[in-house]
N, C-alpha and C positions, 0 to 999 in steps of 0.2 A: 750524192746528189739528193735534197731536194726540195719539195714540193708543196712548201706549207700554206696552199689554198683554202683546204677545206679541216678542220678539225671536228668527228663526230666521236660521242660520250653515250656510254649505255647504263642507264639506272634503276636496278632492278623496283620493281613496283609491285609489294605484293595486295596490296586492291585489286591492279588489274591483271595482275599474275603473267606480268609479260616485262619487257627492257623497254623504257623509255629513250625516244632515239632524240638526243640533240643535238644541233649542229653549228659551229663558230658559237659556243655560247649559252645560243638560246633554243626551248623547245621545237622539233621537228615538226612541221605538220603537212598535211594533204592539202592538195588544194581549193576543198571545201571547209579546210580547216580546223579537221581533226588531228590530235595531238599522233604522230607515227610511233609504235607499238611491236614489238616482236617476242616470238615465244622463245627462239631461240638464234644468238649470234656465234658466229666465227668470224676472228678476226685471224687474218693468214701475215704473216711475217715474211718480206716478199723480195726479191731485186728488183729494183727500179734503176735503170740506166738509159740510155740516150737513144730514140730510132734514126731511122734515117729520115724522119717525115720532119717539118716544120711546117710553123701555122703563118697567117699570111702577113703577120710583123718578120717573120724570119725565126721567131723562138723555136728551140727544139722542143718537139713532143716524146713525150716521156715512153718508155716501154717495159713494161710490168712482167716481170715472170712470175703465172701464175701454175704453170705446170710442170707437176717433179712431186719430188717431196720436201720438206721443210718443216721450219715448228710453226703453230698455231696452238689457240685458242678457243675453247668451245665454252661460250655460255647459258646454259640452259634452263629448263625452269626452277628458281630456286637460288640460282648462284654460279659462279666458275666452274669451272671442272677440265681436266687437263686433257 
């Protein structure tokens, strides 16, 4: 299954010594228009299968396991790290 709505990309920035967040593409920002910034990501490697909910076209809404254990990702200041 799935779900290629959204695509976000993290790029380490050492000026501002954090992961620049970008999203489908283009830079991330706030709604006043600051670029979005993090010191440190985890990206979790996850099951996504089908609930029992749908939205009001009828599509199935997705359900994410995010509790257990599994592999992920930790990026922290400076670079990856496992």
């Amino acid at each position: 299954m799935r779900y290629p709505a959204a695509r976000f990309t993290f790029t380490w920035s050492g000026a501002r010594d954090r992961w620049l967040v970008g999203m489908d593409g283009s830079p991330a920002t706030t709604a006043d228009g600051n670029r979005m910034a993090a010191a440190t990501v985890v990206v979790q490697y996850v099951k996504v299968r089908e609930s029992a909910f749908r939205d009001f076209l009828g599509n199935n809404s997705p359900y994410t396991e995010t509790v257990g254990s599994g592999r992920r990702r930790c990026c922290a200041t400076g670079g990856p790290t496992t």
